[in-house]
Backbone of each chain as ProteinMPNN parsed JSONL, in Angstrom:
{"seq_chain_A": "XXXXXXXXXXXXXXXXXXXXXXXXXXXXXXXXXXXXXXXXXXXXXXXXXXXXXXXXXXXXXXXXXXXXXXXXXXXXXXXXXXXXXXXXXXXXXXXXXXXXXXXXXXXXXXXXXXXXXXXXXXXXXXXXXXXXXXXXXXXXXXXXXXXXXXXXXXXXXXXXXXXXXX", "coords_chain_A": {"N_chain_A": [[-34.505, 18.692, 17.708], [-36.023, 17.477, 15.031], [-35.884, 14.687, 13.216], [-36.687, 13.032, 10.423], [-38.491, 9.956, 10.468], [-37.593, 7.718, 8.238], [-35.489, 8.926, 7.457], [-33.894, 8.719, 9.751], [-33.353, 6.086, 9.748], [-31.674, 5.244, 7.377], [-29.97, 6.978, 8.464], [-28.831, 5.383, 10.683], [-28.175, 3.243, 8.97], [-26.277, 4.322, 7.41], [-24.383, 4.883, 9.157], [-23.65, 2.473, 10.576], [-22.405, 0.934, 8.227], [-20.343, 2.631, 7.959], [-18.673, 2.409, 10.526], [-18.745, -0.594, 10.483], [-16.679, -0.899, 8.564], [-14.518, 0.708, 9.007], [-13.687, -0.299, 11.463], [-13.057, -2.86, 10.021], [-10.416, -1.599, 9.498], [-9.176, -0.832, 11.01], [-8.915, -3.459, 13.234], [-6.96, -5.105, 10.771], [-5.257, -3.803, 10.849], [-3.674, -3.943, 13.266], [-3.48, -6.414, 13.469], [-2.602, -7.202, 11.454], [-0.061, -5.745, 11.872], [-0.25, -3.268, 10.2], [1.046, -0.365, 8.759], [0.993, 2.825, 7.554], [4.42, 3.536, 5.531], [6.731, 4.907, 8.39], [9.184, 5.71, 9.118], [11.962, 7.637, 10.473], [14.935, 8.245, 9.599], [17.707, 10.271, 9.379], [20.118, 11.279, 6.746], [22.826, 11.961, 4.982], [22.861, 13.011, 1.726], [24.487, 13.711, -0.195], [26.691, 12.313, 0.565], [26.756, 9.446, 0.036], [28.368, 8.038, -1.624], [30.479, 7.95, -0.33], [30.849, 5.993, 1.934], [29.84, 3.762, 4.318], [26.627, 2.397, 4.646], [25.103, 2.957, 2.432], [27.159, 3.038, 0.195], [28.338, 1.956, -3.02], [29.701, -0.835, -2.828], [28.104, -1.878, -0.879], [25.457, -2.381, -1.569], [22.33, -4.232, -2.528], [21.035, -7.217, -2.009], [20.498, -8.567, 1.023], [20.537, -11.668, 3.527], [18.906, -11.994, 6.65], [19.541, -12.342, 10.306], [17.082, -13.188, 11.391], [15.872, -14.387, 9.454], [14.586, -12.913, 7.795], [14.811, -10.485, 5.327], [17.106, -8.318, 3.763], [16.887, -5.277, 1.662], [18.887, -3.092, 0.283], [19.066, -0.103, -1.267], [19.671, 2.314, -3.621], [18.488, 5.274, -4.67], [18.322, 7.999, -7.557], [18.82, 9.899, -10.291], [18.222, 8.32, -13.323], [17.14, 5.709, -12.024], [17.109, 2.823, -9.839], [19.677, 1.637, -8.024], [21.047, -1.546, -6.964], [20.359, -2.497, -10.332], [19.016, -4.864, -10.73], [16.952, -6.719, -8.531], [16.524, -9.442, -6.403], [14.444, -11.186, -4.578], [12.741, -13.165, -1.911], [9.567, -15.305, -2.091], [7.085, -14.788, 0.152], [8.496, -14.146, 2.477], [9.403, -11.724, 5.103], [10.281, -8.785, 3.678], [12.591, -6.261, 4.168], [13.254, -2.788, 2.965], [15.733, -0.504, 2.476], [16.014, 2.659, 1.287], [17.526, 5.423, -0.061], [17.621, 8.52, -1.293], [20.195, 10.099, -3.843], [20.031, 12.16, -5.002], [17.357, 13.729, -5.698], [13.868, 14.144, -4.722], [12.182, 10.956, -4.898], [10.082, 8.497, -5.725], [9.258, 4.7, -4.956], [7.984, 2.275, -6.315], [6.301, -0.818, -6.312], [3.909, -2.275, -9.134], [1.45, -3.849, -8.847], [1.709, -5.141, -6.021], [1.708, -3.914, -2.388], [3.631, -2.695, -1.944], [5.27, 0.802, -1.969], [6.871, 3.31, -1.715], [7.957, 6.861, -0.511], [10.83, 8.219, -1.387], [12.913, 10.355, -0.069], [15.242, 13.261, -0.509], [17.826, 13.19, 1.87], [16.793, 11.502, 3.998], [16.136, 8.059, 5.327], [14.644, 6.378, 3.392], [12.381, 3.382, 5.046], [10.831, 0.316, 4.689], [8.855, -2.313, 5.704], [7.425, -5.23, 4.013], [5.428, -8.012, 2.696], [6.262, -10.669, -0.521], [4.002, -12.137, -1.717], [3.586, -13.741, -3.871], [5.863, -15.784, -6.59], [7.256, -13.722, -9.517], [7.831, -11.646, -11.968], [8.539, -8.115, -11.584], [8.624, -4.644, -12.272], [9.814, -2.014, -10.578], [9.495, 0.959, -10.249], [9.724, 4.511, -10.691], [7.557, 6.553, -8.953], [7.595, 9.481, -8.076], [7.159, 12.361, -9.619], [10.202, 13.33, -11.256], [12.344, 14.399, -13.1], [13.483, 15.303, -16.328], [14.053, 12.522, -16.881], [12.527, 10.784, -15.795], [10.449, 9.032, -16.699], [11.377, 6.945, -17.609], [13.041, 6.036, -15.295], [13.054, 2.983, -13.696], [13.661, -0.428, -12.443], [14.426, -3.908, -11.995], [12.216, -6.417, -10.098], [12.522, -8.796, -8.916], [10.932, -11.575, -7.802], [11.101, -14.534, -5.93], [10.533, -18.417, -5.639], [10.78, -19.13, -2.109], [12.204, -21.374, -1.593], [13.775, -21.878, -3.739], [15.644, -19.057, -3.346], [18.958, -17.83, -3.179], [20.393, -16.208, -1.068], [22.581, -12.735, -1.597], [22.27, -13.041, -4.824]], "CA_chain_A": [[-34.418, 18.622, 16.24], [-36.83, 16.49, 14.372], [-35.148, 14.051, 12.027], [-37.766, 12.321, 9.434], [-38.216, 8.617, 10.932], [-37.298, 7.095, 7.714], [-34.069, 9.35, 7.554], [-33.032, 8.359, 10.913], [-33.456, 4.464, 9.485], [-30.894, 5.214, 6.67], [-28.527, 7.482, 9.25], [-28.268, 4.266, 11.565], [-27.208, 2.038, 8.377], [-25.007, 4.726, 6.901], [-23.582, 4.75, 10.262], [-23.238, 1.143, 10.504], [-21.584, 0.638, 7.303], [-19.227, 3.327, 8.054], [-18.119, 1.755, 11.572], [-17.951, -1.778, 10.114], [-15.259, -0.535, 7.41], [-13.309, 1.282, 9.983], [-13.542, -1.708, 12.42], [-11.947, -3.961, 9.489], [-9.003, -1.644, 9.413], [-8.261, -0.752, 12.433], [-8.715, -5.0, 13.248], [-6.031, -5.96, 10.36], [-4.0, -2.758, 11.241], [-3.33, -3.728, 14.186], [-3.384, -8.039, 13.521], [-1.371, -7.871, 10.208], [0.988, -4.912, 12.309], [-0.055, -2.439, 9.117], [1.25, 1.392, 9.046], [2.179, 4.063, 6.286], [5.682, 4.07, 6.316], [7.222, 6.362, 8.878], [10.623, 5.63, 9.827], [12.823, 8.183, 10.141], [16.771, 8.316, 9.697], [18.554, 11.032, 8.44], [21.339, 11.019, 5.686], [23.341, 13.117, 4.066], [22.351, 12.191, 0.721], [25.159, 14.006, -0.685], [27.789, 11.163, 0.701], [26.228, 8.423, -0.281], [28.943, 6.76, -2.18], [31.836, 7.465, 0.273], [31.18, 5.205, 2.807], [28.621, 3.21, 5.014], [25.34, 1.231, 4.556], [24.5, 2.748, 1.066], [28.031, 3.202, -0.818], [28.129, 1.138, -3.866], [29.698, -2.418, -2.802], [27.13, -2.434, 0.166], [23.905, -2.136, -1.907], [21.905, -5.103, -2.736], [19.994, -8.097, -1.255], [21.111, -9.56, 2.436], [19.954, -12.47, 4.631], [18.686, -11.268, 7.997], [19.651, -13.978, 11.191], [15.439, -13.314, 12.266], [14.995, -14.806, 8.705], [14.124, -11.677, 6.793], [15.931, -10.431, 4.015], [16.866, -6.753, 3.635], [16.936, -4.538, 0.698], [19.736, -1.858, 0.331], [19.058, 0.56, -2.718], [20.326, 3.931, -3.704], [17.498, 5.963, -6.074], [19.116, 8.558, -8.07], [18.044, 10.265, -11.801], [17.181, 8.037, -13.547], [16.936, 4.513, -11.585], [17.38, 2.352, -8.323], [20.872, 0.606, -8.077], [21.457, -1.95, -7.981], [19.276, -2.234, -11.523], [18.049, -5.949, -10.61], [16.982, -7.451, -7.357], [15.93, -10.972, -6.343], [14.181, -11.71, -3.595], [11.924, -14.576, -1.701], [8.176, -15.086, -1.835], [6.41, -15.094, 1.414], [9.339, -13.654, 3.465], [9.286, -10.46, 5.369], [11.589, -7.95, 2.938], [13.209, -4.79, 4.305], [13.837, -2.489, 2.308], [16.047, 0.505, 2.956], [16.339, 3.264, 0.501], [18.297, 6.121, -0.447], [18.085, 9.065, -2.704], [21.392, 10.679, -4.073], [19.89, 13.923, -5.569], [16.289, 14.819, -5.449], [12.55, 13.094, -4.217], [11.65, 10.431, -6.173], [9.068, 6.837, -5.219], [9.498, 3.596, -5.119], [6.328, 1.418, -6.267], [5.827, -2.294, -7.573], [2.717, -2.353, -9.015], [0.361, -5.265, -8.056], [1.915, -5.125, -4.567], [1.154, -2.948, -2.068], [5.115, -2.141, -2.0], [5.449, 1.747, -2.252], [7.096, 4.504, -0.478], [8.775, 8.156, -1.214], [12.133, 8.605, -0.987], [12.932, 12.076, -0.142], [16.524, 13.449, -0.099], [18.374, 13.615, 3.418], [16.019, 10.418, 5.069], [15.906, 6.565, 4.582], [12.824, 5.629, 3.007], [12.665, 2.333, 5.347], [9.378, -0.001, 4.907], [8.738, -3.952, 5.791], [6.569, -6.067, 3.222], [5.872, -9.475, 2.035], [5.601, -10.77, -1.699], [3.244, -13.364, -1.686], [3.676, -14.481, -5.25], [6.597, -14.92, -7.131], [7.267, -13.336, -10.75], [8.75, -10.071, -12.186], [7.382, -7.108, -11.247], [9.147, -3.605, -12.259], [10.006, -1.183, -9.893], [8.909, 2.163, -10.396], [9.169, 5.637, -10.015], [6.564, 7.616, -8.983], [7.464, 11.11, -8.032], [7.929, 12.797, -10.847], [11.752, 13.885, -10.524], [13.332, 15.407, -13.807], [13.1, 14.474, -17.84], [14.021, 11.135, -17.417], [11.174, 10.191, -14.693], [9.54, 7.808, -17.356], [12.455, 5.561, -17.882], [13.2, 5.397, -13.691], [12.809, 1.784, -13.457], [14.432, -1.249, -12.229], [13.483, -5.514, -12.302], [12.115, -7.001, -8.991], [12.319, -10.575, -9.159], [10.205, -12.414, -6.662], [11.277, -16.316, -6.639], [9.827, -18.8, -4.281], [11.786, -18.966, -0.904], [13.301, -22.571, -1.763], [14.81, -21.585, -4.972], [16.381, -17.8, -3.447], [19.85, -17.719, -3.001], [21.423, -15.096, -0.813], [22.893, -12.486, -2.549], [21.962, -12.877, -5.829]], "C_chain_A": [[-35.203, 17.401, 15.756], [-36.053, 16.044, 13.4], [-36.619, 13.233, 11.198], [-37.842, 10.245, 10.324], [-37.517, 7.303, 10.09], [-35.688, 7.473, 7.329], [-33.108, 8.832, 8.568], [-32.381, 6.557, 10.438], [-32.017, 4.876, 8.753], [-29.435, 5.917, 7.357], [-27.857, 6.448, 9.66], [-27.521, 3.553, 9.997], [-26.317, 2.799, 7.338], [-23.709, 4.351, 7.855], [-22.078, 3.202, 10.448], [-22.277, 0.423, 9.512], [-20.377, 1.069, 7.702], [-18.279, 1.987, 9.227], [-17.837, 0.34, 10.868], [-16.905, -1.562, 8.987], [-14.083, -0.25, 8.465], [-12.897, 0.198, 10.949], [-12.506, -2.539, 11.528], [-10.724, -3.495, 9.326], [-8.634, -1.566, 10.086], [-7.852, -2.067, 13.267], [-7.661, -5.237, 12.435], [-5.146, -4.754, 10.474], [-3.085, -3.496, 12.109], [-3.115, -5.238, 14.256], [-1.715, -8.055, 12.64], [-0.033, -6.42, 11.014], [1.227, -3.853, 10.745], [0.259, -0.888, 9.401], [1.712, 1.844, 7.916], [3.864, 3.732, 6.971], [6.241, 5.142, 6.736], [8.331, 6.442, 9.717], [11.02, 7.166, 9.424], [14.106, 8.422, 10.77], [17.256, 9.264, 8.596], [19.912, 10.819, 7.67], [22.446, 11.529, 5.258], [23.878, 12.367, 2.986], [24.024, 12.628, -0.515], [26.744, 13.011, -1.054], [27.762, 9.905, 0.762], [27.024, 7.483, -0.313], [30.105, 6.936, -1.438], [31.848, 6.986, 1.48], [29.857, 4.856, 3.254], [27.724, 2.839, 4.235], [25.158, 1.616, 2.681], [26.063, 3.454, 0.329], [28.285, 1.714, -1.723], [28.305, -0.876, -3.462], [28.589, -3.058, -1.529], [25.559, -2.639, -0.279], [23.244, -3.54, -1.957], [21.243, -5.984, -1.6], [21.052, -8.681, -0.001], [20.296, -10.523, 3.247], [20.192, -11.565, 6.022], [18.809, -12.564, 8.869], [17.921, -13.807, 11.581], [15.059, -13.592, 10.875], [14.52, -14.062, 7.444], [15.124, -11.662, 6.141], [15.859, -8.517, 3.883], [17.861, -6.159, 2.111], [17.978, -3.661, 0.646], [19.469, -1.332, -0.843], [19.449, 1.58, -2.327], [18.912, 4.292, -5.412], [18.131, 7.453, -6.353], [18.53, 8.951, -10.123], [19.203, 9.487, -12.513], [17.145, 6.37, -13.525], [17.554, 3.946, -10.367], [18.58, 1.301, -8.708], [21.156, -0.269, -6.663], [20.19, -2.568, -8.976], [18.433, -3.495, -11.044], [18.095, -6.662, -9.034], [16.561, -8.456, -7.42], [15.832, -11.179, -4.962], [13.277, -12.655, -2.977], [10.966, -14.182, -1.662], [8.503, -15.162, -0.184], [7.626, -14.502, 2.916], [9.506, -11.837, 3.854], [10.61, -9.824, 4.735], [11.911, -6.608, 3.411], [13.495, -4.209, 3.197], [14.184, -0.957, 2.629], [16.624, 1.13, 1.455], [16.965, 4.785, 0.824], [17.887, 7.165, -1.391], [19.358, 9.982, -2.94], [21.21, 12.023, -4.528], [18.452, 14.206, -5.272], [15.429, 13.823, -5.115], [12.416, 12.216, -5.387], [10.582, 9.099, -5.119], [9.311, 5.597, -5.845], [7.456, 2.937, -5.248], [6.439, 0.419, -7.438], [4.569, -2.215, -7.569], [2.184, -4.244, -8.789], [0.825, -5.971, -6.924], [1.542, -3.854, -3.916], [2.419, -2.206, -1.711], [5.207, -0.688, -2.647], [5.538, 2.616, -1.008], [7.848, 5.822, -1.197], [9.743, 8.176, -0.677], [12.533, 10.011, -0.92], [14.335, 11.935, 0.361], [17.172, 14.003, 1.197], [17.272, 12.207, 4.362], [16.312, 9.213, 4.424], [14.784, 6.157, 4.896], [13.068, 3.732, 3.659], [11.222, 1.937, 5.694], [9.776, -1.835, 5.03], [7.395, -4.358, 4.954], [6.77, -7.3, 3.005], [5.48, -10.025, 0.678], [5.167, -12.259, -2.035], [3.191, -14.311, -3.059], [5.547, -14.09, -6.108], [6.232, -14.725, -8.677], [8.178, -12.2, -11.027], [7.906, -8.746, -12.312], [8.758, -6.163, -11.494], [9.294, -2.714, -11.249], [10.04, 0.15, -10.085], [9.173, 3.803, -9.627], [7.99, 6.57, -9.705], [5.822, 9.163, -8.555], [7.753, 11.161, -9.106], [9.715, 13.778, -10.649], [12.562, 14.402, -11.562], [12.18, 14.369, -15.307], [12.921, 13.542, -18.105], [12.996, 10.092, -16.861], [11.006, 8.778, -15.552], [10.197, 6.842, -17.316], [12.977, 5.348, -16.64], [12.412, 4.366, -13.433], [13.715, 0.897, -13.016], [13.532, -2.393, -12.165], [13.216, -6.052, -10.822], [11.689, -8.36, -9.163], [11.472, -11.238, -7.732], [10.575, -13.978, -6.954], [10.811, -17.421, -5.468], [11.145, -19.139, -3.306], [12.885, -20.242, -0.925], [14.555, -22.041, -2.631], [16.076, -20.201, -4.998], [17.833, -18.237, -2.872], [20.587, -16.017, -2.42], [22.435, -14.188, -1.372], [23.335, -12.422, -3.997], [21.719, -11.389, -6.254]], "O_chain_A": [[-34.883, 16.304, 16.213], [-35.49, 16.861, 12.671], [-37.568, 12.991, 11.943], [-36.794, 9.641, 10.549], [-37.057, 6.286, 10.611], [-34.839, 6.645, 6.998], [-31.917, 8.571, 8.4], [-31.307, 6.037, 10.741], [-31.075, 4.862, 9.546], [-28.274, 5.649, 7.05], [-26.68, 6.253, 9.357], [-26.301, 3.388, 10.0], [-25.678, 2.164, 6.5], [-22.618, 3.838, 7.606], [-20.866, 2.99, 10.456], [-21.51, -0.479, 9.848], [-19.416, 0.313, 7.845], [-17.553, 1.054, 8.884], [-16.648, 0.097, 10.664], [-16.318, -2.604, 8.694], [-13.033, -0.867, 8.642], [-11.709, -0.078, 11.114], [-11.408, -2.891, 11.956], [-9.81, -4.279, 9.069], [-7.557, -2.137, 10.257], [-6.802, -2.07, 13.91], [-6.835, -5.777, 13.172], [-4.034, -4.984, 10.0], [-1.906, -3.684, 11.811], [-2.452, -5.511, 15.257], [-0.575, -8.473, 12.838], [0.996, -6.347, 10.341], [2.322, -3.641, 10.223], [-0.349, -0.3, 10.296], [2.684, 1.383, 7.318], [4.333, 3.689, 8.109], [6.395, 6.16, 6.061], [8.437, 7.07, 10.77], [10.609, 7.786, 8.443], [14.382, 8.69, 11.94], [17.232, 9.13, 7.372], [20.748, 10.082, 8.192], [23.196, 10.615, 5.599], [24.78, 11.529, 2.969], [24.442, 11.89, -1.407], [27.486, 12.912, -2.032], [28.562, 9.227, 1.406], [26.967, 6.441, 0.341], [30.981, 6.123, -1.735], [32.723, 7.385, 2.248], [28.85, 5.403, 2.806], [27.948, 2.919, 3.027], [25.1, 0.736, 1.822], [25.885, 4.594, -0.1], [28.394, 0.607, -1.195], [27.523, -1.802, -3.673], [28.327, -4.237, -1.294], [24.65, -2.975, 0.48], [23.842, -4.224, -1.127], [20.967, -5.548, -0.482], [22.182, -9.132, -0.185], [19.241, -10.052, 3.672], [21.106, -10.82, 6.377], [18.379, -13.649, 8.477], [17.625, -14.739, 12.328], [13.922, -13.182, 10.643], [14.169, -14.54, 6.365], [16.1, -12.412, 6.164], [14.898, -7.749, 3.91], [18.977, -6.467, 1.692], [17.753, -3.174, 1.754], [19.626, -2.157, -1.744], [19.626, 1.941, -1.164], [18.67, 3.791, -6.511], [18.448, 8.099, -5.354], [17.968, 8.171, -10.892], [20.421, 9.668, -12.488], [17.124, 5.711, -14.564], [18.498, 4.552, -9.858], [18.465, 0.365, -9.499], [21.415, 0.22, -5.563], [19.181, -3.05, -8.461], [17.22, -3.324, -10.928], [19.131, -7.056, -8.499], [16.069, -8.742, -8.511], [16.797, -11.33, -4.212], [12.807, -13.244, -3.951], [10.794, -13.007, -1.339], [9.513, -15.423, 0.47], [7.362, -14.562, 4.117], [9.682, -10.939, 3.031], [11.745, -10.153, 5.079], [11.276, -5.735, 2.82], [13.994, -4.901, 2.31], [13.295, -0.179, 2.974], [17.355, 0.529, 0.668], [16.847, 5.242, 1.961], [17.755, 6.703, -2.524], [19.53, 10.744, -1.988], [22.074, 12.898, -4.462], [18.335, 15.096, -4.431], [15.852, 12.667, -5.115], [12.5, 12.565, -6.564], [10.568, 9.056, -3.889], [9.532, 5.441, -7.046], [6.386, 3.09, -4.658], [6.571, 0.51, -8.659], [3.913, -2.106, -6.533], [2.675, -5.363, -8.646], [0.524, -7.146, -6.715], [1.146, -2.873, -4.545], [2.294, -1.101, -1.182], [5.234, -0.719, -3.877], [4.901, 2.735, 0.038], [8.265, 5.743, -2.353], [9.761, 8.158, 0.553], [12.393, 10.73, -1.909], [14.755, 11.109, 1.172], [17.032, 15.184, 1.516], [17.25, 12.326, 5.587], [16.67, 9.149, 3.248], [14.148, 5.784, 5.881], [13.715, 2.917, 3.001], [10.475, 2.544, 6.462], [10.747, -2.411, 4.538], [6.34, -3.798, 5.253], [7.88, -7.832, 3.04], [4.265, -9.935, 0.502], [5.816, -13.209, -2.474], [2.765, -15.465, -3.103], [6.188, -13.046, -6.228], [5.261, -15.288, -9.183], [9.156, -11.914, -10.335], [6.902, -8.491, -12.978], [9.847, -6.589, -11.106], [8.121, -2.695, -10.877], [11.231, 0.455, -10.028], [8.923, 4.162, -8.477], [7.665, 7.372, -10.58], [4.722, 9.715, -8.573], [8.443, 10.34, -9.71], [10.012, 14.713, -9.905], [13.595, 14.933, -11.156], [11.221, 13.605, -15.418], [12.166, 13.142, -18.992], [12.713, 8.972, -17.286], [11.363, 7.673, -15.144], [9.692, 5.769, -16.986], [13.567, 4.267, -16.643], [11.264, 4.521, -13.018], [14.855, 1.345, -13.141], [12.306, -2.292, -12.223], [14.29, -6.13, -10.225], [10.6, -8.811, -9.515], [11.95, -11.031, -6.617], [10.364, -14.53, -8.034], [10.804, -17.0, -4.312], [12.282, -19.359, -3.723], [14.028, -20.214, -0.467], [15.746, -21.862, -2.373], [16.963, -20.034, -5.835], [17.778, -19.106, -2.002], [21.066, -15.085, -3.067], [23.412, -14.838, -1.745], [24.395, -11.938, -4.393], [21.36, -11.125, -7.402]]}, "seq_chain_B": "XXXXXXXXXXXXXXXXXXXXXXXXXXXXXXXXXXXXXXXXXXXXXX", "coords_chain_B": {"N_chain_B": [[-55.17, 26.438, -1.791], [-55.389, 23.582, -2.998], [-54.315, 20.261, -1.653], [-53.138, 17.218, -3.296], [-54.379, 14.128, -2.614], [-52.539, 11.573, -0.542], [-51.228, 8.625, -1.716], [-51.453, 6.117, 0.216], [-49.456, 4.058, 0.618], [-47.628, 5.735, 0.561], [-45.876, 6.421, 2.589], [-44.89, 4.578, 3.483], [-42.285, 3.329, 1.818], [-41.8, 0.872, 0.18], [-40.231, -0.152, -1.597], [-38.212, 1.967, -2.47], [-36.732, 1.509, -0.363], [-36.223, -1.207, -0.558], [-34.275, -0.954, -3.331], [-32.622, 0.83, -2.122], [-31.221, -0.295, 0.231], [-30.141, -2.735, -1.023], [-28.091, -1.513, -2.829], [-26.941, -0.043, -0.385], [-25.573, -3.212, 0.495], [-24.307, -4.608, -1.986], [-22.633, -2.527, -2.157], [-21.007, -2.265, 0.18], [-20.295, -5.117, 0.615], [-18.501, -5.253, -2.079], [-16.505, -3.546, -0.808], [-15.524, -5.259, 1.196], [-14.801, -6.849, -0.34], [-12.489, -5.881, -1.994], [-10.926, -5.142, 0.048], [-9.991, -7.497, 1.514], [-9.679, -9.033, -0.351], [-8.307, -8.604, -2.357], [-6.719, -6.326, -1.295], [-5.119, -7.008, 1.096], [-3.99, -9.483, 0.575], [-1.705, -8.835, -1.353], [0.508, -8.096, 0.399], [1.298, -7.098, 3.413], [1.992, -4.196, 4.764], [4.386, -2.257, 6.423]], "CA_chain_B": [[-54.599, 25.779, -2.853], [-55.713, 22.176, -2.101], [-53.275, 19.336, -1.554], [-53.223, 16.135, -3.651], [-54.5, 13.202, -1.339], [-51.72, 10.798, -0.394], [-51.44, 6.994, -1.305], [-51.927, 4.858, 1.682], [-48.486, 3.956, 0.668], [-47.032, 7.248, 0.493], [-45.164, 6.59, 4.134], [-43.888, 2.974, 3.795], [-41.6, 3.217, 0.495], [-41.075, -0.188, 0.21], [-39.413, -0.238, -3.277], [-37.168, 2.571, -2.334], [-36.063, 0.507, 0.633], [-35.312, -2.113, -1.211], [-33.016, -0.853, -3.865], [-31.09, 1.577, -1.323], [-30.702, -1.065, 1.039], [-29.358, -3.303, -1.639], [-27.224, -0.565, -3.021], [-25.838, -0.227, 0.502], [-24.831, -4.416, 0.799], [-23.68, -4.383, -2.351], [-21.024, -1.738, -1.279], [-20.056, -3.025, 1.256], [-19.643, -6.775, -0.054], [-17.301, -5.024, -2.996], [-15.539, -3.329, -0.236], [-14.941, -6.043, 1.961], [-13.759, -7.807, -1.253], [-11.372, -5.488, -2.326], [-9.597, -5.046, 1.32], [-9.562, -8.96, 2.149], [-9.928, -10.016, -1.313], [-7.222, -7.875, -3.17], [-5.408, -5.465, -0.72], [-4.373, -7.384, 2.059], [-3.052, -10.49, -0.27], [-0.939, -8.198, -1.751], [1.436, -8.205, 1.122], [1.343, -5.972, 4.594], [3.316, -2.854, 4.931], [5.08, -1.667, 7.788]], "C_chain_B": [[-54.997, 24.416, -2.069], [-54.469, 20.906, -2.683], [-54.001, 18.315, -2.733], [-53.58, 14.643, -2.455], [-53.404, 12.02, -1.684], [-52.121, 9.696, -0.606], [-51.147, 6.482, 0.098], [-50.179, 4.368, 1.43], [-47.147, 5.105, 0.95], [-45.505, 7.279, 1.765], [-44.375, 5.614, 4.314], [-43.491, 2.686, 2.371], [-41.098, 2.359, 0.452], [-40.135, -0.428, -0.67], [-37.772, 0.451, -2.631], [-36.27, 1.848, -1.178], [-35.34, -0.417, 0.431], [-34.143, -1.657, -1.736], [-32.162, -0.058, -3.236], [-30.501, 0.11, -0.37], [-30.014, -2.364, 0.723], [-28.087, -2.82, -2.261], [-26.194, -1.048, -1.702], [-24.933, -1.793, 1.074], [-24.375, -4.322, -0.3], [-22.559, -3.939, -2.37], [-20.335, -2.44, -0.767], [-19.561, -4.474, 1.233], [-17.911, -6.221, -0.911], [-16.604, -4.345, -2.327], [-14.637, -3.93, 0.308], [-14.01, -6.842, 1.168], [-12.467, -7.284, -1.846], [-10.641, -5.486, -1.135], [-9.328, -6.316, 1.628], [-8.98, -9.579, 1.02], [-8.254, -9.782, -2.014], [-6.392, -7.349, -2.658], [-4.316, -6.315, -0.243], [-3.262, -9.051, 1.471], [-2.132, -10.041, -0.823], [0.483, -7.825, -1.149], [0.987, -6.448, 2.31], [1.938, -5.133, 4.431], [3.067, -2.245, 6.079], [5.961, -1.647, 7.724]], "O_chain_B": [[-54.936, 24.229, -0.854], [-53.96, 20.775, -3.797], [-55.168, 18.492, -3.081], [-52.8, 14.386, -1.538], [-53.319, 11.549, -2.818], [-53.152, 9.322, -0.048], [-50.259, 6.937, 0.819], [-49.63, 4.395, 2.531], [-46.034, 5.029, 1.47], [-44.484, 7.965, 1.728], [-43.389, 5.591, 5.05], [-44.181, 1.92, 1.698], [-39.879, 2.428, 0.613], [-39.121, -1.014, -0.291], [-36.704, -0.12, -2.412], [-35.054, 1.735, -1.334], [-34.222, -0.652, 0.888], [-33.084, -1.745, -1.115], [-30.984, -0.068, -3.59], [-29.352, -0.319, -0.467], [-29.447, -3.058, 1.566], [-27.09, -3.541, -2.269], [-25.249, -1.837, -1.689], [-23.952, -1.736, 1.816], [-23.403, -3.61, -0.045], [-21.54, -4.607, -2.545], [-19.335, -3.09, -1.07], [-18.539, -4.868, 1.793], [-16.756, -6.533, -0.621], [-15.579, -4.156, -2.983], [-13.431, -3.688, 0.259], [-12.949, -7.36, 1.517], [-11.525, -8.015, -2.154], [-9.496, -5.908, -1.297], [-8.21, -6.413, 2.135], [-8.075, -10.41, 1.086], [-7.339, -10.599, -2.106], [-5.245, -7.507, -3.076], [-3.178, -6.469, -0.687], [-2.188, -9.464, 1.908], [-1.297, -10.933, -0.967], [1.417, -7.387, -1.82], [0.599, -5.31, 2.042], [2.801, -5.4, 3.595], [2.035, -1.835, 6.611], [6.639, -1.231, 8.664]]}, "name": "protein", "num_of_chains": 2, "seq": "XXXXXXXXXXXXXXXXXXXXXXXXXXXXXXXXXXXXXXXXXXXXXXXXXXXXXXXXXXXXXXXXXXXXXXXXXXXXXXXXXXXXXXXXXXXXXXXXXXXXXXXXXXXXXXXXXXXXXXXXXXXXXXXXXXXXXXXXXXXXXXXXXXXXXXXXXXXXXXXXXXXXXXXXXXXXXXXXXXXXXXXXXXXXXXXXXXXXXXXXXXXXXXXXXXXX"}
C-alpha cells in the first residue's frame, strides 16, 4: 500500500500525539490511584431506615482511624440527607451513598466528585477537596418532577478548623 | 488534455506544515493544561 510521504509525516505525529495523551493517563491513573467508580455492595434500598450503616441516626460525617473521613448519605426524591455536610480540605473523603427509591447522581460541580447512585447498590467513591468553600451537591440523573430542586450544601473547611461530626 | 506545470514548490508545503503542525502543539499544550492544569487539581477519584 502506498501511503503519500507527506501523509505518512502527519500519521507519525497524529500518532504521537495520540500515545502521549494516553501515556499521561494511564501515568496519573495509576500514580494518583485514579478509577471510575466501581464498587459494588448490594442493598436493599427498600430498608434503608430500619437499621444498619444508612438508617437515619447513622448518616453523616465520621473520622476514619487511617485519617480519612467518611461520608454516609441516603439520596431519595428530592435530596441527599443529611441536607448539610462539612468536611476537610486536602483529606481523603469517603463517601458512601444510598438511594431509597429510584437512580439518581451525586455531583459537586468544580470537583471532580460525581457518581450514580442506582437503587439496590452503594454508590461508594474516594476523593480529595483541595480547596475549601461551599459547593452544592447535585443531582444529576434526572429522577422525577422535583429533580431540579435535588440539592444539598457541601461545605469544604480547611483540615485545622474541621471538627468531627459536624 | 494537458496538465498545468507544477511549482517547484508544489511538493514541500512549507506553509501548510507550519500551521498544521502548530495547530497540532497547540492541542496538545491546551490538553495537557486542562488534565494537569484543571482536572487533576480538582481532586482524584477512586
Amino acid at each position: 500500500m502506498h501511503i503519500n510521504p507527506l501523509e505518512k509525516k502527519w500519521l507519525y505525529l497524529a500518532v504521537g500525539m495520540v500515545t502521549l495523551l494516553v501515556a499521561a493517563i494511564v501515568y496519573t491513573a495509576l500514580e494518583h490511584n485514579i478509577h471510575p467508580p466501581s464498587h459494588v455492595e448490594t442493598i436493599d434500598s427498600a430498608k434503608l431506615h430500619l437499621g444498619g450503616e444508612f438508617a437515619e441516626d447513622k448518616l453523616g460525617v465520621t473520622s476514619q482511624a487511617d485519617g480519612g473521613v467518611r461520608v454516609t448519605l441516603v439520596a431519595g426524591r428530592y435530596g441527599f440527607y443529611p441536607r448539610r455536610i462539612e468536611v476537610p480540605a486536602g483529606r481523603p473523603v469517603t463517601f458512601r451513598i444510598a438511594s431509597m427509591d429510584v437512580l439518581h447522581g451525586v455531583h459537586v460541580p468544580m470537583t471532580n466528585m460525581s457518581t450514580m447512585v442506582v437503587p439496590g447498590y452503594v454508590a461508594q467513591l474516594t476523593t480529595v477537596f483541595p480547596r475549601p468553600g461551599e459547593y452544592p451537591m447535585l443531582c444529576n440523573e434526572y429522577c422525577g418532577m422535583g429533580h431540579d430542586h435535588m440539592w444539598s450544601r457541601l461545605t469544604v473547611v480547611s483540615a485545622d478548623n474541621w471538627h468531627p461530626g459536624k | 488534455m494537458s496538465h498545468l506545470p507544477e511549482s517547484p514548490d508544489a511538493d514541500r508545503p512549507v506553509g501548510t506544515l507550519a500551521l498544521l503542525a502548530g495547530a497540532a502543539l497547540l492541542m496538545t499544550l491546551a490538553w495537557l493544561f486542562l488534565y494537569f492544569g484543571v482536572f487533576l487539581p480538582r481532586g482524584a477519584l477512586s
